[in-house]
TIMAR-176601 format. One record per residue (C-alpha): residue in three letters; chain; x, y, z. Coordinates in nm, 4 decimals. Example, Ala and Ser with C-alpha at 12.3 -4.5 7.8 and 13.67 -1.06 7.14 Angstrom:
<atoms>
+--------+--------+----------+----------+----------+
: residu : chaine :       xx :       yy :       zz :
+--------+--------+----------+----------+----------+
:    ala :      A :   1.2300 :  -0.4500 :   0.7800 :
:    ser :      A :   1.3670 :  -0.1060 :   0.7140 :
+--------+--------+----------+----------+----------+
</atoms>
This chain:
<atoms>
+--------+--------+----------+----------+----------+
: residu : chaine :       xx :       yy :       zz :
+--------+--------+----------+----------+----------+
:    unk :      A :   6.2146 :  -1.5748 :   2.8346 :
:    unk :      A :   6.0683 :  -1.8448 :   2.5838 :
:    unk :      A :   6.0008 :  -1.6074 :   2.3150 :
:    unk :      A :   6.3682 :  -1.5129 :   2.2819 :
:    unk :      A :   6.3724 :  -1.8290 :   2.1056 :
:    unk :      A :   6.1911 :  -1.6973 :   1.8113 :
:    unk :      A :   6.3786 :  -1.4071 :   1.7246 :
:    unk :      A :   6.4828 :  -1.4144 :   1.3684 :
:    unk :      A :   6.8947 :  -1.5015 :   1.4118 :
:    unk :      A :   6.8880 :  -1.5316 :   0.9893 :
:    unk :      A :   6.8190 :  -1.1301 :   0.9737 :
:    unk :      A :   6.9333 :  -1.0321 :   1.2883 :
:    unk :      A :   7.1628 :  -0.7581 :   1.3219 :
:    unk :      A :   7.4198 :  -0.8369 :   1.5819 :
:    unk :      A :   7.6786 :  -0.6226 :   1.8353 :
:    unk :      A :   7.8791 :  -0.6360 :   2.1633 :
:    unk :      A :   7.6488 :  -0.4228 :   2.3942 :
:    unk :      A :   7.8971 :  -0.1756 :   2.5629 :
:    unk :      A :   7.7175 :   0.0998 :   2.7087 :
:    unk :      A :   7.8458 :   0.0324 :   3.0754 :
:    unk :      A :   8.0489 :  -0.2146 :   3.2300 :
:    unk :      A :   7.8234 :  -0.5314 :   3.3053 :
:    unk :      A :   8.1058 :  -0.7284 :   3.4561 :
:    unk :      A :   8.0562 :  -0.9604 :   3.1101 :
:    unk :      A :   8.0688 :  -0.9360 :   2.7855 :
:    unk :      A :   7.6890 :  -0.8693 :   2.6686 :
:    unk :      A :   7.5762 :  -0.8612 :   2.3169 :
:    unk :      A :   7.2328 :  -0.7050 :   2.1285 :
:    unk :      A :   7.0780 :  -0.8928 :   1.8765 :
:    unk :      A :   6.8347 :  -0.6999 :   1.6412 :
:    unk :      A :   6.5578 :  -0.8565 :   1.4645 :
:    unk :      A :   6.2111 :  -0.9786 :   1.3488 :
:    unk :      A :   6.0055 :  -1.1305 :   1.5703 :
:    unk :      A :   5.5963 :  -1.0970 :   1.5182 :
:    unk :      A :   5.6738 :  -0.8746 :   1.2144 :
:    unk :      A :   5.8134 :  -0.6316 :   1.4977 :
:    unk :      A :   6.1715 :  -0.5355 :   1.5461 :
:    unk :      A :   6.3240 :  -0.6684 :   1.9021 :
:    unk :      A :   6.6383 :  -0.5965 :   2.0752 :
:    unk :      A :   6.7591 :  -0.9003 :   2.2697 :
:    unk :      A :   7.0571 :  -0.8631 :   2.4918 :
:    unk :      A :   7.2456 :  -1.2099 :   2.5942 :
:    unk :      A :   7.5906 :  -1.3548 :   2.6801 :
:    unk :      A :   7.7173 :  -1.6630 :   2.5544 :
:    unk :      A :   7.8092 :  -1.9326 :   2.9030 :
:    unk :      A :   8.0423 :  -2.1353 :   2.8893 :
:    unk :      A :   8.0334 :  -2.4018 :   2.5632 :
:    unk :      A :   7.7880 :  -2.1369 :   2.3238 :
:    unk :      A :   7.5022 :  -2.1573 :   2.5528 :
:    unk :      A :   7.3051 :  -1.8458 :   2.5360 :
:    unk :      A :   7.1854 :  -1.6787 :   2.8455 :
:    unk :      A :   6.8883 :  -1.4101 :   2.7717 :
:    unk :      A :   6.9411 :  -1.0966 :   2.9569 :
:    unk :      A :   6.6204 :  -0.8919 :   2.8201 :
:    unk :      A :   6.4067 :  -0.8835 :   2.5206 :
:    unk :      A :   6.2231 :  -0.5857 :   2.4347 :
:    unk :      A :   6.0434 :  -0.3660 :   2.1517 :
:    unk :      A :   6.3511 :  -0.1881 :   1.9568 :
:    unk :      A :   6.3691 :   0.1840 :   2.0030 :
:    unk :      A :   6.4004 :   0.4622 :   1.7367 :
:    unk :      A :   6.6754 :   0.4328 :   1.7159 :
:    unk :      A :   6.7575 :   0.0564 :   1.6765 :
:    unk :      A :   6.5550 :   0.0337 :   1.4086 :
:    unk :      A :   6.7480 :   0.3394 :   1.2397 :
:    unk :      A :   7.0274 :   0.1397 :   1.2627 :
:    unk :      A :   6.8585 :  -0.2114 :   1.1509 :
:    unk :      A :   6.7286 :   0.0091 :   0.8498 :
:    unk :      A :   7.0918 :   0.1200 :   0.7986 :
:    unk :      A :   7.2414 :  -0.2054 :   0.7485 :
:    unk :      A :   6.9660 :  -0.3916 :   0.5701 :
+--------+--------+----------+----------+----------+
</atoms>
């Protein structure tokens, strides 16, 4: 998942992704990537190394909520 790489961590809107129990804390990270919004989920492995789950367009409402905040 090279291109999670390039998602925009300066503007990125960030939470802890809680919508079921993944056995792990998982978090979303919101931002610009392409002049798109993206939704990356991850979790952070032992010593801050990220682990990409999924990275995807952002749905309606994501980008509500990115609107919202910034």
């Amino acid at each position: 998942m090279k291109r999670a790489e390039d998602l925009d961590e300066d503007t990125a809107l960030f939470a802890v992704d809680d919508s079921q129990d993944y056995g792990e804390v998982r978090y979303k990270a919101t931002g610009w990537l392409d002049a798109m919004l993206y939704s990356l989920i991850f979790t952070m492995e032992p010593e801050e190394i990220i682990r990409a789950i999924s990275l995807r367009k952002s749905t309606a409402q994501e980008q509500r909520d990115y609107a919202e905040e910034y």
